[in-house]
Gaussian input, Z-matrix of N, CA and C with variables (Angstrom, degrees):
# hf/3-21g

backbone

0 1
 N
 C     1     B1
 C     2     B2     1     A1
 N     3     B3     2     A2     1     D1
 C     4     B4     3     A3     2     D2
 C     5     B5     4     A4     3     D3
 N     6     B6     5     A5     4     D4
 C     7     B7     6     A6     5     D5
 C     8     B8     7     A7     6     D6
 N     9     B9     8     A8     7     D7
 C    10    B10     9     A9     8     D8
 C    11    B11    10    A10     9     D9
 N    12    B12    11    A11    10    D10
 C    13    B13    12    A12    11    D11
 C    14    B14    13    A13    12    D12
 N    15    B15    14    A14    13    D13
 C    16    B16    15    A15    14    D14
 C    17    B17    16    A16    15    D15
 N    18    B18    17    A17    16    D16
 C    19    B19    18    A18    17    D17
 C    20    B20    19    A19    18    D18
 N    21    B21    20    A20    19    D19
 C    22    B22    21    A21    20    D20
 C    23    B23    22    A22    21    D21
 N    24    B24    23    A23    22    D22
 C    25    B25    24    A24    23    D23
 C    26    B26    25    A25    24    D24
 N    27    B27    26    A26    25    D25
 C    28    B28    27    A27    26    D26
 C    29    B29    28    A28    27    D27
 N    30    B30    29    A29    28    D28
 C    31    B31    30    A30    29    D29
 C    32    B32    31    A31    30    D30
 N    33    B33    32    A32    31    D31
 C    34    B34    33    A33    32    D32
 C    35    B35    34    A34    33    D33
 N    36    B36    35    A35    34    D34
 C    37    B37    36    A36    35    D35
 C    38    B38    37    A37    36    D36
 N    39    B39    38    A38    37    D37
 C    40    B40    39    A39    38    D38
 C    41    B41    40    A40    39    D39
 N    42    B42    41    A41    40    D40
 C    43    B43    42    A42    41    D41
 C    44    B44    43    A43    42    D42
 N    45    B45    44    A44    43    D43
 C    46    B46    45    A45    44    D44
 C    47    B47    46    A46    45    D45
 N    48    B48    47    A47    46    D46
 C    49    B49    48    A48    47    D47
 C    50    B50    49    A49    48    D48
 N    51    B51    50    A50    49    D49
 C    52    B52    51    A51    50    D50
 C    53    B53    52    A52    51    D51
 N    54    B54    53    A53    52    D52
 C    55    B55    54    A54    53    D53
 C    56    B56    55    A55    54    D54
 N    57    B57    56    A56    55    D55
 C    58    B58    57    A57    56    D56
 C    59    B59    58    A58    57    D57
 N    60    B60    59    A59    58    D58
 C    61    B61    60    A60    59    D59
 C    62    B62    61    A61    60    D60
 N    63    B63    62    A62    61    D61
 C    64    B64    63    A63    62    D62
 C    65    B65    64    A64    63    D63
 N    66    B66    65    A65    64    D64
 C    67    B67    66    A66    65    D65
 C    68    B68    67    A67    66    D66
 N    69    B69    68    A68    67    D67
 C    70    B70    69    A69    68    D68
 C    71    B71    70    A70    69    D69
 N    72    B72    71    A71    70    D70
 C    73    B73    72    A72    71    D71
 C    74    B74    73    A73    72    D72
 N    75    B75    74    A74    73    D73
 C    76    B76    75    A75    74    D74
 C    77    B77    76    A76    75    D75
 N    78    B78    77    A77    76    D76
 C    79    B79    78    A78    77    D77
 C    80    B80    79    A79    78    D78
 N    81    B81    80    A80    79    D79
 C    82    B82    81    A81    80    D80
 C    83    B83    82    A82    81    D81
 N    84    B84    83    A83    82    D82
 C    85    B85    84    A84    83    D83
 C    86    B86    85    A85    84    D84
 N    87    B87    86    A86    85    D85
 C    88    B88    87    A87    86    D86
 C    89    B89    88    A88    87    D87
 N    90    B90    89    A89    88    D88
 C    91    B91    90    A90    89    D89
 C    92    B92    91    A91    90    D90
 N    93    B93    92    A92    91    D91
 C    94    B94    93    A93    92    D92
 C    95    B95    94    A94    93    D93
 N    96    B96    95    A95    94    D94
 C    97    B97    96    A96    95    D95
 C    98    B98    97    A97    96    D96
 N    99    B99    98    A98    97    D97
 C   100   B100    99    A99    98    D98
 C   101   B101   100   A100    99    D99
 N   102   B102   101   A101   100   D100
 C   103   B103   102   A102   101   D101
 C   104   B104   103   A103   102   D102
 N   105   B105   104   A104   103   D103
 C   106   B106   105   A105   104   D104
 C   107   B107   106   A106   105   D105
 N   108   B108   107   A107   106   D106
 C   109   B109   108   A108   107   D107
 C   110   B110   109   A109   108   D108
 N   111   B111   110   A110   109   D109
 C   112   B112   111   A111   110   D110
 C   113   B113   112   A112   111   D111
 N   114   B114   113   A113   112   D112
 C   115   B115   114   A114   113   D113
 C   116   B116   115   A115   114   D114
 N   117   B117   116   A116   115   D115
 C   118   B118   117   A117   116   D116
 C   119   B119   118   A118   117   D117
 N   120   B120   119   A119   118   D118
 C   121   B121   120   A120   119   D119
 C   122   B122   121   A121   120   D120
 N   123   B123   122   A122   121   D121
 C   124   B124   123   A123   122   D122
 C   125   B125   124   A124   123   D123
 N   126   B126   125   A125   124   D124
 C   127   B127   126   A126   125   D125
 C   128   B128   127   A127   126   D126
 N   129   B129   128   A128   127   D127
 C   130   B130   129   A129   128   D128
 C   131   B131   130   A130   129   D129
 N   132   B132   131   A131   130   D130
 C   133   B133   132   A132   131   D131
 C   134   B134   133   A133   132   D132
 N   135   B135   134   A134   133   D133
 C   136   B136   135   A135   134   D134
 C   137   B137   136   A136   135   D135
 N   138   B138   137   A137   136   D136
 C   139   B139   138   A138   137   D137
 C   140   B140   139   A139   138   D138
 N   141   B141   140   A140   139   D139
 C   142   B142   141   A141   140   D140
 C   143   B143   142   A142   141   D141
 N   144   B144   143   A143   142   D142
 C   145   B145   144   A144   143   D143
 C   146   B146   145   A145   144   D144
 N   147   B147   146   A146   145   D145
 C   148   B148   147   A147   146   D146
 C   149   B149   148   A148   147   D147
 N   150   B150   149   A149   148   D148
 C   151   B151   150   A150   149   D149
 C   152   B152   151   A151   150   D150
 N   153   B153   152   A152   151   D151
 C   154   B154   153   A153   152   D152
 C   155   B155   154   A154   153   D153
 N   156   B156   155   A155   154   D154
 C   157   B157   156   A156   155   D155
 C   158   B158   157   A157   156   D156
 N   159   B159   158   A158   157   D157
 C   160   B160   159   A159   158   D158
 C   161   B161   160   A160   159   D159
 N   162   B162   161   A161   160   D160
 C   163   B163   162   A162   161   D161
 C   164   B164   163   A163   162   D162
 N   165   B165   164   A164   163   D163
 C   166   B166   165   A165   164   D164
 C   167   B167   166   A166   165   D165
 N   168   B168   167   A167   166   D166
 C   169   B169   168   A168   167   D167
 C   170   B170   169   A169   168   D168
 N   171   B171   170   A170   169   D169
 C   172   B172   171   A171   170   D170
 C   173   B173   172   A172   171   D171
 N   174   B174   173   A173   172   D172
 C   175   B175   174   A174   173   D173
 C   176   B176   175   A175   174   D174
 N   177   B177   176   A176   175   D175
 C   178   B178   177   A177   176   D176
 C   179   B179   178   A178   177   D177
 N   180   B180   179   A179   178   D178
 C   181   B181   180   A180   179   D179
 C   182   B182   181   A181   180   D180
 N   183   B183   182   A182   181   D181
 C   184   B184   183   A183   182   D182
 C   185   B185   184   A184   183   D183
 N   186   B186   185   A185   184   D184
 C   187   B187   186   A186   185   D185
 C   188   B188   187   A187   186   D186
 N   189   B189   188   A188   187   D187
 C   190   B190   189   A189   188   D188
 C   191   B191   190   A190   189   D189
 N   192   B192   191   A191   190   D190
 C   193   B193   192   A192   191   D191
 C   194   B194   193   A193   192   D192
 N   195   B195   194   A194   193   D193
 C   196   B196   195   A195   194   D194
 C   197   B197   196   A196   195   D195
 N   198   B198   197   A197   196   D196
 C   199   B199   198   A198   197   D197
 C   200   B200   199   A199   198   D198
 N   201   B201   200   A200   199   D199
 C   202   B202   201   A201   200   D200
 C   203   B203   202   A202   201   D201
 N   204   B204   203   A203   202   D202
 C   205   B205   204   A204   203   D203
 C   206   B206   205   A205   204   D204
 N   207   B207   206   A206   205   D205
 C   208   B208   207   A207   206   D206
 C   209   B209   208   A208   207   D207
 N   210   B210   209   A209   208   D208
 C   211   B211   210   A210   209   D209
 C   212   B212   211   A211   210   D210
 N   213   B213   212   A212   211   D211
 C   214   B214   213   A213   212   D212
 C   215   B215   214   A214   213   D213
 N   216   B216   215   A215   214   D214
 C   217   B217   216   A216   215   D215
 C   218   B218   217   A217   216   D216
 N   219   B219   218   A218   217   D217
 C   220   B220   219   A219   218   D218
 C   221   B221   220   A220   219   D219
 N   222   B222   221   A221   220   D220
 C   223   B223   222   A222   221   D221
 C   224   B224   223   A223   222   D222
 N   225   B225   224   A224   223   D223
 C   226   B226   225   A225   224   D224
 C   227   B227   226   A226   225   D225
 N   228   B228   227   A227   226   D226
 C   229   B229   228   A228   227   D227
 C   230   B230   229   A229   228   D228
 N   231   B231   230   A230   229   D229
 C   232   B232   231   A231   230   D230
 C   233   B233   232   A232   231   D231
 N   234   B234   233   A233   232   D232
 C   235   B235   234   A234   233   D233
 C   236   B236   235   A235   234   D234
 N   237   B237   236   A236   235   D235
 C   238   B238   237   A237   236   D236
 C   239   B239   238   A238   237   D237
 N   240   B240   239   A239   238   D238
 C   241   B241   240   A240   239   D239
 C   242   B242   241   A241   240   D240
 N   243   B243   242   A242   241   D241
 C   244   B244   243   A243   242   D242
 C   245   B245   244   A244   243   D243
 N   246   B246   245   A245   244   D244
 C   247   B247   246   A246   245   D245
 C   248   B248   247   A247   246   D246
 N   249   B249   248   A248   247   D247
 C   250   B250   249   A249   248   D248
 C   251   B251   250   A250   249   D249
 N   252   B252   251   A251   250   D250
 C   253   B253   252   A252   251   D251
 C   254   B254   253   A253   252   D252
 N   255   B255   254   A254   253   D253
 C   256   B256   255   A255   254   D254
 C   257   B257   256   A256   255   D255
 N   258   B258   257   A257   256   D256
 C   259   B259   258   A258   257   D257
 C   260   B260   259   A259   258   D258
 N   261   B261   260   A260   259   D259
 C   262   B262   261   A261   260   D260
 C   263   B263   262   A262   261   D261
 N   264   B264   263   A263   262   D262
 C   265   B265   264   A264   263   D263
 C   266   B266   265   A265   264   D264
 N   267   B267   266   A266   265   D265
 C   268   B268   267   A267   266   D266
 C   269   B269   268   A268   267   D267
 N   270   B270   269   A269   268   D268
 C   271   B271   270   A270   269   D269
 C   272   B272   271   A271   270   D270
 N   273   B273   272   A272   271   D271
 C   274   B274   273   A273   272   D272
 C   275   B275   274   A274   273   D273
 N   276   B276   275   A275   274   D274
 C   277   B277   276   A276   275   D275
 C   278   B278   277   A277   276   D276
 N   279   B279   278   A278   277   D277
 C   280   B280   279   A279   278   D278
 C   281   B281   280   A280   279   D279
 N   282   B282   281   A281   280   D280
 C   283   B283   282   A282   281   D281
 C   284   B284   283   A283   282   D282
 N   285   B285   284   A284   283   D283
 C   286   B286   285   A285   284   D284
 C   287   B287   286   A286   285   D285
 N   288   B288   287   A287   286   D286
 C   289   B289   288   A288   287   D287
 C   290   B290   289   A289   288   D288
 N   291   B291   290   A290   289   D289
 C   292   B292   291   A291   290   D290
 C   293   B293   292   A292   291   D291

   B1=1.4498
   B2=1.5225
   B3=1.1279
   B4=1.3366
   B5=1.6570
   B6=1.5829
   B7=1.3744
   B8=1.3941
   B9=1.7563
   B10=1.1564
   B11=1.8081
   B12=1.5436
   B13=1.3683
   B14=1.4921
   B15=1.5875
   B16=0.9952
   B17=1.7693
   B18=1.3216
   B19=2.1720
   B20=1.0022
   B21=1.6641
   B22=1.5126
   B23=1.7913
   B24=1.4817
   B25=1.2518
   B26=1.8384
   B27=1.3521
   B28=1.0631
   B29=1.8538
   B30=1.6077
   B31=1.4885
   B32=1.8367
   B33=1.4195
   B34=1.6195
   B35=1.6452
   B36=1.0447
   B37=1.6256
   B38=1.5138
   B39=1.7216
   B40=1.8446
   B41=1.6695
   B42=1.5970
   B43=1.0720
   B44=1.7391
   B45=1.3610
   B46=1.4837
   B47=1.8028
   B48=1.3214
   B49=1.1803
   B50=1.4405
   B51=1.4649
   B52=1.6315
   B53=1.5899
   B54=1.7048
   B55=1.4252
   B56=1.3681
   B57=1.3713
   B58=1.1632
   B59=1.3041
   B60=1.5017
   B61=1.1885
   B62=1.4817
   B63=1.2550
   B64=1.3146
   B65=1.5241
   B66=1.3325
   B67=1.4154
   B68=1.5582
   B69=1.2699
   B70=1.5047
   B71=1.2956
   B72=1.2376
   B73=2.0016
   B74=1.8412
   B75=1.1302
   B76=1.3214
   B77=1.4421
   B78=1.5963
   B79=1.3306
   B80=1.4468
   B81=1.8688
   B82=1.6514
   B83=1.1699
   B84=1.2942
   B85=1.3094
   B86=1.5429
   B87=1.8269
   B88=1.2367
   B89=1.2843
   B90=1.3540
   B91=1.2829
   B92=1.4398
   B93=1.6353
   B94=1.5957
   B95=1.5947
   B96=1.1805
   B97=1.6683
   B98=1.4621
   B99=1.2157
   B100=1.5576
   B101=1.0353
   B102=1.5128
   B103=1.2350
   B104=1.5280
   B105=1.0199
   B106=1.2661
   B107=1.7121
   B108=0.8189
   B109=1.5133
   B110=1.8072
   B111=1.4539
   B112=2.2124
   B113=0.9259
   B114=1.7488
   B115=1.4304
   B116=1.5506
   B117=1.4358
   B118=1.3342
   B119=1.4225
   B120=1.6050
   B121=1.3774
   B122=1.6155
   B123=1.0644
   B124=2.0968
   B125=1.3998
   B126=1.3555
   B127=1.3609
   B128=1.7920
   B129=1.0258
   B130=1.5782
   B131=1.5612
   B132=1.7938
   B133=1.4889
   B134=1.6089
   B135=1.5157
   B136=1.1606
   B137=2.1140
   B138=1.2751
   B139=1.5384
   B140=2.0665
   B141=2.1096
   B142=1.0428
   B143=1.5622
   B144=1.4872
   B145=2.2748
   B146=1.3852
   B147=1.3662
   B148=1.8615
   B149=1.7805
   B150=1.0221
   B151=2.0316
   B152=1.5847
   B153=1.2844
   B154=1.6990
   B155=1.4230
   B156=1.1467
   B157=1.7163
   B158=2.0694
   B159=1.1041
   B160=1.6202
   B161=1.5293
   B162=1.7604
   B163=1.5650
   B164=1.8131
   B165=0.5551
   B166=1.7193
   B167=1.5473
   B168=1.5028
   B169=1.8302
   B170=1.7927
   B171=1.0139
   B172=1.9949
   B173=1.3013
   B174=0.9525
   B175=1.5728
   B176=1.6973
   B177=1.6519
   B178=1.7001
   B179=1.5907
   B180=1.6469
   B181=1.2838
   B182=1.4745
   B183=1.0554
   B184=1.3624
   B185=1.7753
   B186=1.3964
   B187=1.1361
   B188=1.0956
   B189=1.3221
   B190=1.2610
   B191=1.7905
   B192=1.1310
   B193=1.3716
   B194=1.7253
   B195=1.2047
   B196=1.7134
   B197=1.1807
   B198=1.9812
   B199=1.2641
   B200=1.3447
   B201=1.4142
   B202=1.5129
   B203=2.1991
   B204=1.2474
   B205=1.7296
   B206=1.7877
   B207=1.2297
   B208=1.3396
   B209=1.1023
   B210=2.1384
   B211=1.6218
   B212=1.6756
   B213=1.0586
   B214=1.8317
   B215=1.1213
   B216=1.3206
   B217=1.7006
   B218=1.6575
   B219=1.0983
   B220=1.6749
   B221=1.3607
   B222=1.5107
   B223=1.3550
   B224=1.4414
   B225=1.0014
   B226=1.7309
   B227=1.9614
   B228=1.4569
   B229=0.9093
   B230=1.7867
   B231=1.2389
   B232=1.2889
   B233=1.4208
   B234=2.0610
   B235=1.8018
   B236=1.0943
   B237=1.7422
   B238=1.1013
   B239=1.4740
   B240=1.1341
   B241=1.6658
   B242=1.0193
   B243=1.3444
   B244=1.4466
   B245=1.3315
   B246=1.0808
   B247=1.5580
   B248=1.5023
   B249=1.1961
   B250=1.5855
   B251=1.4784
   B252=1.1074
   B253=1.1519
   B254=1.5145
   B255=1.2773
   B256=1.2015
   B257=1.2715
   B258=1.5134
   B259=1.7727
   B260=1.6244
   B261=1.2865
   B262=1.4707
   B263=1.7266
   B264=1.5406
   B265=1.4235
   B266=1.7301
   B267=1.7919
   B268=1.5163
   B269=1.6855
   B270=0.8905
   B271=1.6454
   B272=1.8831
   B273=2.3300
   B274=1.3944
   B275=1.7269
   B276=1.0370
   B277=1.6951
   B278=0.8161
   B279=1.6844
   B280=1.4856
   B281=1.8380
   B282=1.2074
   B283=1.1073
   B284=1.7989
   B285=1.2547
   B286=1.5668
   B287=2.1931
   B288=1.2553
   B289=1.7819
   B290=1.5510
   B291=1.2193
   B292=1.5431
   B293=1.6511
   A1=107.29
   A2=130.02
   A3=138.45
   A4=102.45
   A5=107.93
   A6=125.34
   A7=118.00
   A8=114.95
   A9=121.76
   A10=121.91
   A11=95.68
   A12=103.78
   A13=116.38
   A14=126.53
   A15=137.35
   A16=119.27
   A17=96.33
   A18=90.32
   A19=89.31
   A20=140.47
   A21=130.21
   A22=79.99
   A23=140.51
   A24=156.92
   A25=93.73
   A26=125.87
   A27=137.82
   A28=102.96
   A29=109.53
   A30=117.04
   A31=86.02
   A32=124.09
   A33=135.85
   A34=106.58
   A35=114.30
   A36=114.28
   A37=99.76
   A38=89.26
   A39=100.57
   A40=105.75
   A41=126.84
   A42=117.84
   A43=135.03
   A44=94.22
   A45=115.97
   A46=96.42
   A47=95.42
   A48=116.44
   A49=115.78
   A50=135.07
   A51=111.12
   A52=142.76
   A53=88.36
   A54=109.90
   A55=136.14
   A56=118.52
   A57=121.23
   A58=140.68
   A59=107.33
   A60=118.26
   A61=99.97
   A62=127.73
   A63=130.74
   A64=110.82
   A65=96.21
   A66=104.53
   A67=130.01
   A68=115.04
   A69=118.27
   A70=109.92
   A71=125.67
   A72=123.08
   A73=90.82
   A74=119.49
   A75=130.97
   A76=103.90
   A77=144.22
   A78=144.32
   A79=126.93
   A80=90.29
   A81=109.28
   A82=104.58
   A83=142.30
   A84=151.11
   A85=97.68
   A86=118.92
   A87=129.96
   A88=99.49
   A89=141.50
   A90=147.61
   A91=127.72
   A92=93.69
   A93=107.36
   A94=102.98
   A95=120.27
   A96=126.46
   A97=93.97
   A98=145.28
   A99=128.69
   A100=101.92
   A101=140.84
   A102=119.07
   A103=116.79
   A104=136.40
   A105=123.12
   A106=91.92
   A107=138.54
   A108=127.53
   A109=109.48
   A110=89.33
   A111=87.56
   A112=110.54
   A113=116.34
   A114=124.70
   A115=125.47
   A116=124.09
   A117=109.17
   A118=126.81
   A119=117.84
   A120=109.51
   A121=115.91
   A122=114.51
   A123=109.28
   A124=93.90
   A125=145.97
   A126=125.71
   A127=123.20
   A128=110.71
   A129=108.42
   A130=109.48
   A131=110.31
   A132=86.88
   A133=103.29
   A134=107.67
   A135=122.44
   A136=121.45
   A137=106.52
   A138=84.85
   A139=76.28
   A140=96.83
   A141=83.54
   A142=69.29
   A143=93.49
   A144=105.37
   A145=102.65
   A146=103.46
   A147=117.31
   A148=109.81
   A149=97.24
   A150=97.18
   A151=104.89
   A152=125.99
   A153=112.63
   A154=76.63
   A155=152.44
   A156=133.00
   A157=102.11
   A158=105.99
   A159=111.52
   A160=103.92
   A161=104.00
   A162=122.05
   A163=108.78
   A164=115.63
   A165=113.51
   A166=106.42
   A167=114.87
   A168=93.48
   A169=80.52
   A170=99.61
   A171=120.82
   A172=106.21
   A173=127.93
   A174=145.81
   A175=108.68
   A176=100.17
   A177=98.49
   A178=78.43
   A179=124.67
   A180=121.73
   A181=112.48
   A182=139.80
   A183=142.25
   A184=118.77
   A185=144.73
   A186=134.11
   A187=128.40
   A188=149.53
   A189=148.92
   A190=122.31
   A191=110.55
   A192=103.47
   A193=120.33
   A194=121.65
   A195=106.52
   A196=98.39
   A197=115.88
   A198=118.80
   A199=113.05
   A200=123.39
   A201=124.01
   A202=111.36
   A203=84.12
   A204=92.68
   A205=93.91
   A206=129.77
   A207=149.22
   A208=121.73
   A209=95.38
   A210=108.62
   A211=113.03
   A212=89.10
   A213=106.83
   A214=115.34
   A215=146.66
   A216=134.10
   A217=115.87
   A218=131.31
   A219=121.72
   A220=112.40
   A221=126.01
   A222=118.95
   A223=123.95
   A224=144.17
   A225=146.02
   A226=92.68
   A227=118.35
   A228=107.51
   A229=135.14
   A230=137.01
   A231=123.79
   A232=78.56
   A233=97.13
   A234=112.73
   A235=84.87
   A236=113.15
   A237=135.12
   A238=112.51
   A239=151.09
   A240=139.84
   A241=105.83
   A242=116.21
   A243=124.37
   A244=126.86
   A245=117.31
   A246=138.34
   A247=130.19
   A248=111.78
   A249=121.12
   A250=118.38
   A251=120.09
   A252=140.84
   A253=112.55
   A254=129.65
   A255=138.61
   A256=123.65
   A257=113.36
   A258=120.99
   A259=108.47
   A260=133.20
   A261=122.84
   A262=127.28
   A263=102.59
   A264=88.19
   A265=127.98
   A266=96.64
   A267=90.52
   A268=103.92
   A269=116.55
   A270=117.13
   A271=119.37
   A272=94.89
   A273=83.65
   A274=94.48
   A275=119.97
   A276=108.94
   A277=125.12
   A278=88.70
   A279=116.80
   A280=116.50
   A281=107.98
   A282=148.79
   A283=133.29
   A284=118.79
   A285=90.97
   A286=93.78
   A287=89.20
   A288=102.75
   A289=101.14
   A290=99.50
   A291=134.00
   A292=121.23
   D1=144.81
   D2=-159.27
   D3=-140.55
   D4=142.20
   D5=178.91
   D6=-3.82
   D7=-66.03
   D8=178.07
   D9=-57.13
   D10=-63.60
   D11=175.86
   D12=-34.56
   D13=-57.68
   D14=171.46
   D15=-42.69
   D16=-43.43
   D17=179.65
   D18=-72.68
   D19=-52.73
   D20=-130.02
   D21=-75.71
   D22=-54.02
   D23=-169.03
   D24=-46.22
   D25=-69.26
   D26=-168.00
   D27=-53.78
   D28=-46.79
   D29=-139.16
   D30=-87.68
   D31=-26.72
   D32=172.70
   D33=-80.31
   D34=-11.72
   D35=175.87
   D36=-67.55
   D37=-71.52
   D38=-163.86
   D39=-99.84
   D40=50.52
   D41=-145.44
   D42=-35.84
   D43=78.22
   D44=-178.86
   D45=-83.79
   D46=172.91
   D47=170.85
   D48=-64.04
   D49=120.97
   D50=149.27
   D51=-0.43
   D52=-71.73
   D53=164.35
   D54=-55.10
   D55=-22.63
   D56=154.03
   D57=-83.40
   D58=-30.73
   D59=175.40
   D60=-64.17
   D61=-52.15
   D62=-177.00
   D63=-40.84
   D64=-56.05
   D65=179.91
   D66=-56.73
   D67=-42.68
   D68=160.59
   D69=-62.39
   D70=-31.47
   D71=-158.90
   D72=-75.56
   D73=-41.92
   D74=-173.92
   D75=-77.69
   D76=-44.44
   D77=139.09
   D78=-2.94
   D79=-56.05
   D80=-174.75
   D81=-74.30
   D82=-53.49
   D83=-169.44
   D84=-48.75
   D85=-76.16
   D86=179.54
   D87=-32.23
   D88=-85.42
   D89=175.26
   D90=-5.43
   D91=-75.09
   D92=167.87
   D93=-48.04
   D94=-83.71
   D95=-165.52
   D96=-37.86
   D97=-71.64
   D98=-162.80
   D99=-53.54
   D100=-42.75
   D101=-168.82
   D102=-89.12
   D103=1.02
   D104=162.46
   D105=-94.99
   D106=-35.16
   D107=-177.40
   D108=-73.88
   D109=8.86
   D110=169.60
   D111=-119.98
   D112=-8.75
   D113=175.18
   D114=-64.00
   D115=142.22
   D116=158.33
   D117=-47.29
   D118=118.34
   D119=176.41
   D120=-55.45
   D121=-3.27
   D122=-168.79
   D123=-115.96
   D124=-14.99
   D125=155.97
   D126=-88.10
   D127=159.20
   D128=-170.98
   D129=-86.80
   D130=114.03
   D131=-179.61
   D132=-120.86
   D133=159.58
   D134=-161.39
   D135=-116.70
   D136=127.51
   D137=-169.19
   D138=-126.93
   D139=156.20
   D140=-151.98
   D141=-121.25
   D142=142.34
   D143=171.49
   D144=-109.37
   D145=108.62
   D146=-177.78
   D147=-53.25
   D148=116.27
   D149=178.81
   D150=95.65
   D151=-12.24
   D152=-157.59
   D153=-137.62
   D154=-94.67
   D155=-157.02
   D156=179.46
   D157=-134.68
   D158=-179.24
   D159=-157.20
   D160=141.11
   D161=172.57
   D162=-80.04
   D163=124.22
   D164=-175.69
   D165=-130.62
   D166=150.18
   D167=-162.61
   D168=-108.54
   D169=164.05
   D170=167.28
   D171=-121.80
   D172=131.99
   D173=135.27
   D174=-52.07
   D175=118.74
   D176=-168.68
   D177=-106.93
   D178=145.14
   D179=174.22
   D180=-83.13
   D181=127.06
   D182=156.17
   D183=-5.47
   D184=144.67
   D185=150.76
   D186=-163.23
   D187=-145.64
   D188=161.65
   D189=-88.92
   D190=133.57
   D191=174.23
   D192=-141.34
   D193=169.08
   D194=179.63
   D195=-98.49
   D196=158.43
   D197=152.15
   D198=-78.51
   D199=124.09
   D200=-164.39
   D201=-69.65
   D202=-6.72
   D203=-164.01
   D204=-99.70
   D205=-29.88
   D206=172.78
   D207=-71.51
   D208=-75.00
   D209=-159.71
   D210=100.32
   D211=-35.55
   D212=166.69
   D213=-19.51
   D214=108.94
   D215=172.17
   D216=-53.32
   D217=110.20
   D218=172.43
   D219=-101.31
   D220=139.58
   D221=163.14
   D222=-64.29
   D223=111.24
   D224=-165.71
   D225=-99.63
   D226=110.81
   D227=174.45
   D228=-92.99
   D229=177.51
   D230=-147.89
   D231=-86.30
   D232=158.08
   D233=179.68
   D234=-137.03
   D235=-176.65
   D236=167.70
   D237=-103.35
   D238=143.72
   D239=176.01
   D240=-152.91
   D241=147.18
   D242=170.93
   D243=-105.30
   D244=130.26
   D245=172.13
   D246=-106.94
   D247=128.19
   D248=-178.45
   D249=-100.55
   D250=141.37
   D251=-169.34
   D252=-128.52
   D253=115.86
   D254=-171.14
   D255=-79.33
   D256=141.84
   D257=168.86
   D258=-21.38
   D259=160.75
   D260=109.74
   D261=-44.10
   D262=-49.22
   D263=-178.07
   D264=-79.57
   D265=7.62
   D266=169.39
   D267=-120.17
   D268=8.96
   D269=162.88
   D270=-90.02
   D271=-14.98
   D272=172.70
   D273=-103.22
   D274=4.26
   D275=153.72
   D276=-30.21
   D277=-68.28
   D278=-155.25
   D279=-84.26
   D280=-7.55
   D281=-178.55
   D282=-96.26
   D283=1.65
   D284=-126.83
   D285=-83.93
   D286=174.78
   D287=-174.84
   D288=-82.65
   D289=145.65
   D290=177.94
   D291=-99.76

């Protein structure tokens, strides 16, 4: 599902406008990104998506890696990244028992 598909999907749910839906979906994004980008990178911070799961950041540690075209050893240094972790109720969606 892609950008569009998703408002027109969202904006026929709660029949909102296009334009708005757009407008909040793009809100959320802005939102989320500042706030993990105001966060301390060395504590773990967590933003939570009601029905779909939570963004939580990791500290990846720094290490060694090869250049695959070389073999060359490169230092790969430590980042911050985010990882999601899913609902229960969308893993038993995605999931469900038999």
């Amino acid at each position: 599902m892609n950008k569009a598909e998703l408002i027109a999907a969202i904006a026929a749910d709660i029949n909102l406008q296009k334009v708005v839906v757009e407008s909040v979906l793009e809100a959320t994004g802005r939102v989320i990104t500042s706030h993990f980008a105001g966060a301390d990178p060395h504590t773990d911070t967590e933003v939570t998506l009601p029905g779909l799961g939570k963004l939580k950041t990791t500290t990846r540690a720094a290490r060694t890696g090869r250049n695959p075209a070389t073999g060359a050893a490169i230092e790969i240094p430590e980042r911050v990244a985010v990882k999601f972790s899913a609902s229960k109720a969308l893993d038993d969606a995605l999931n469900p028992t038999q």
